[in-house]
PyMOL commands that place a pseudoatom at each C-alpha (Angstrom):
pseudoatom trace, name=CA, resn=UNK, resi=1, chain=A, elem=C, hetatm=0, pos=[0.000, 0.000, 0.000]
pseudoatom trace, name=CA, resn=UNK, resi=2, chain=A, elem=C, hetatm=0, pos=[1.465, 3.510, -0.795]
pseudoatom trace, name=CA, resn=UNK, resi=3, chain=A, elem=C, hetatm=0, pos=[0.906, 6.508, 1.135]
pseudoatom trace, name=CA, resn=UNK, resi=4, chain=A, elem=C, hetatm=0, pos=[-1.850, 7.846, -1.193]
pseudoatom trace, name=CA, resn=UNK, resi=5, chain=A, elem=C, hetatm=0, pos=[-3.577, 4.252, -0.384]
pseudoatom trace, name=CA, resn=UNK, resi=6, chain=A, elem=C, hetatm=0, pos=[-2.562, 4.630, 3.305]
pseudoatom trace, name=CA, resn=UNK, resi=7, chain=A, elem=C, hetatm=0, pos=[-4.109, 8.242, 3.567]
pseudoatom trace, name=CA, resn=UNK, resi=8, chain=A, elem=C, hetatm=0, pos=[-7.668, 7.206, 1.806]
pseudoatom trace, name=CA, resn=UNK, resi=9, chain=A, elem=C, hetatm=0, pos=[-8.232, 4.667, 4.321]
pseudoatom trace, name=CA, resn=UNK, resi=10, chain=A, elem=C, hetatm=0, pos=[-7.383, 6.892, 7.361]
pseudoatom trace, name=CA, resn=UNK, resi=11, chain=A, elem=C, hetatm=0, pos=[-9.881, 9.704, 5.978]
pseudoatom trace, name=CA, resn=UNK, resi=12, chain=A, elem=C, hetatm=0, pos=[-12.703, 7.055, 4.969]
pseudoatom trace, name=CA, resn=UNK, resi=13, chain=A, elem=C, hetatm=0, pos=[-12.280, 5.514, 8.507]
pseudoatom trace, name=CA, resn=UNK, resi=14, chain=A, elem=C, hetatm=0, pos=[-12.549, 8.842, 10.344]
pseudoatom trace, name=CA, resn=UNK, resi=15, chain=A, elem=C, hetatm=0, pos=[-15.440, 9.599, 7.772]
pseudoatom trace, name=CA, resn=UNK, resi=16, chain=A, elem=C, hetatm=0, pos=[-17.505, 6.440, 9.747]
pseudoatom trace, name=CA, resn=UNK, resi=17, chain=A, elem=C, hetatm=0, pos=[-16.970, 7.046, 12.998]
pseudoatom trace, name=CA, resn=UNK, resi=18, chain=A, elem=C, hetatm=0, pos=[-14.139, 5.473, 13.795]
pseudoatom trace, name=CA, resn=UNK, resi=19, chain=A, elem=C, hetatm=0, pos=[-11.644, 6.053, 16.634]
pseudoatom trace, name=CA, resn=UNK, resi=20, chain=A, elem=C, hetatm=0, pos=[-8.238, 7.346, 16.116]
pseudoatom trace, name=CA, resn=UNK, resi=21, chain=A, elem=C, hetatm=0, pos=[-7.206, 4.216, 18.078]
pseudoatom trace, name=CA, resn=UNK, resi=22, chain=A, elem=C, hetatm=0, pos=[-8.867, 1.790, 16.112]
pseudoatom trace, name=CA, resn=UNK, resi=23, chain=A, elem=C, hetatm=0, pos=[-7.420, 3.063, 12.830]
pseudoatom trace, name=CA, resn=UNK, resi=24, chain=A, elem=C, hetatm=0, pos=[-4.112, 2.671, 14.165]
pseudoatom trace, name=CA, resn=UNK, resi=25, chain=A, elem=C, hetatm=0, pos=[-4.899, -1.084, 15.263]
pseudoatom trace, name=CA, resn=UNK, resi=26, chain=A, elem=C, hetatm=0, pos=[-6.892, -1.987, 11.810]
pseudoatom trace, name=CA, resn=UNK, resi=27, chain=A, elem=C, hetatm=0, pos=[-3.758, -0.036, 9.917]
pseudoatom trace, name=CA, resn=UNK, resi=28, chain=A, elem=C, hetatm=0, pos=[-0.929, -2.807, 12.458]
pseudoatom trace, name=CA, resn=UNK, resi=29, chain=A, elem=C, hetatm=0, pos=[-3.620, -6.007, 12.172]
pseudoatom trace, name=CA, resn=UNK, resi=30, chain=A, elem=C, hetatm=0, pos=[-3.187, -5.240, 7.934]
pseudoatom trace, name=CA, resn=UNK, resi=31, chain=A, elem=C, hetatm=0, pos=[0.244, -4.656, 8.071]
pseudoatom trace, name=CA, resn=UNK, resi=32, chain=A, elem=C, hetatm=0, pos=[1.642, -7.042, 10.252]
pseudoatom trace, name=CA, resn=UNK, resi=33, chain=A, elem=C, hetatm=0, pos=[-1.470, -9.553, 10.837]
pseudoatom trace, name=CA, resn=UNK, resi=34, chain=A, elem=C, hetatm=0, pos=[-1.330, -9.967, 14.397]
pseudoatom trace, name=CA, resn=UNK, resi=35, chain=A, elem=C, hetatm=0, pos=[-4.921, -10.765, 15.996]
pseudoatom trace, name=CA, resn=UNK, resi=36, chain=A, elem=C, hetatm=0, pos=[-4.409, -8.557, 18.978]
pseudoatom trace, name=CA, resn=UNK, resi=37, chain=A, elem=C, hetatm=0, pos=[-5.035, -5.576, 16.622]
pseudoatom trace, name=CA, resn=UNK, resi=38, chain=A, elem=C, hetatm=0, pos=[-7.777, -7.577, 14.599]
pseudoatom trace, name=CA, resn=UNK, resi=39, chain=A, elem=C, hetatm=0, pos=[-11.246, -4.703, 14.619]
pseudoatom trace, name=CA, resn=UNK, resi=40, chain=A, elem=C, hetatm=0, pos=[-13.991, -5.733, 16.075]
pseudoatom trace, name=CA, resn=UNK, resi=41, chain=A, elem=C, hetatm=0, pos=[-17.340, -4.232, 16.762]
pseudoatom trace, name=CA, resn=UNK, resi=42, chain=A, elem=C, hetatm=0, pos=[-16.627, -3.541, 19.953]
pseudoatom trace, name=CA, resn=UNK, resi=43, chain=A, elem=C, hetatm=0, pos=[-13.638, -1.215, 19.634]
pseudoatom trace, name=CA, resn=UNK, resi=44, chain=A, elem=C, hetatm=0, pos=[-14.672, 0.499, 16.411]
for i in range(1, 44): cmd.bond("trace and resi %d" % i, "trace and resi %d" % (i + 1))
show_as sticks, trace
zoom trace
């Protein structure tokens, strides 16, 4: 993903709602895979 990909995503996520926390953990849990950082509907 470039940072033109990177920066869509972060806008679109803010757009819905979500958390500056949780973007940070879905942007780790895509970029590294590791389940603690998996979303969920709890922490959106």
């Amino acid at each position: 993903m470039n940072m033109s990909e990177a920066a869509k995503i972060i806008l679109g996520l803010r757009a819905v709602g979500w958390a500056e926390k949780s973007i940070n953990d879905f942007i780790l849990y895509v970029e590294t895979g590791d389940e603690q950082y998996k979303p969920d509907k709890r922490n959106v």
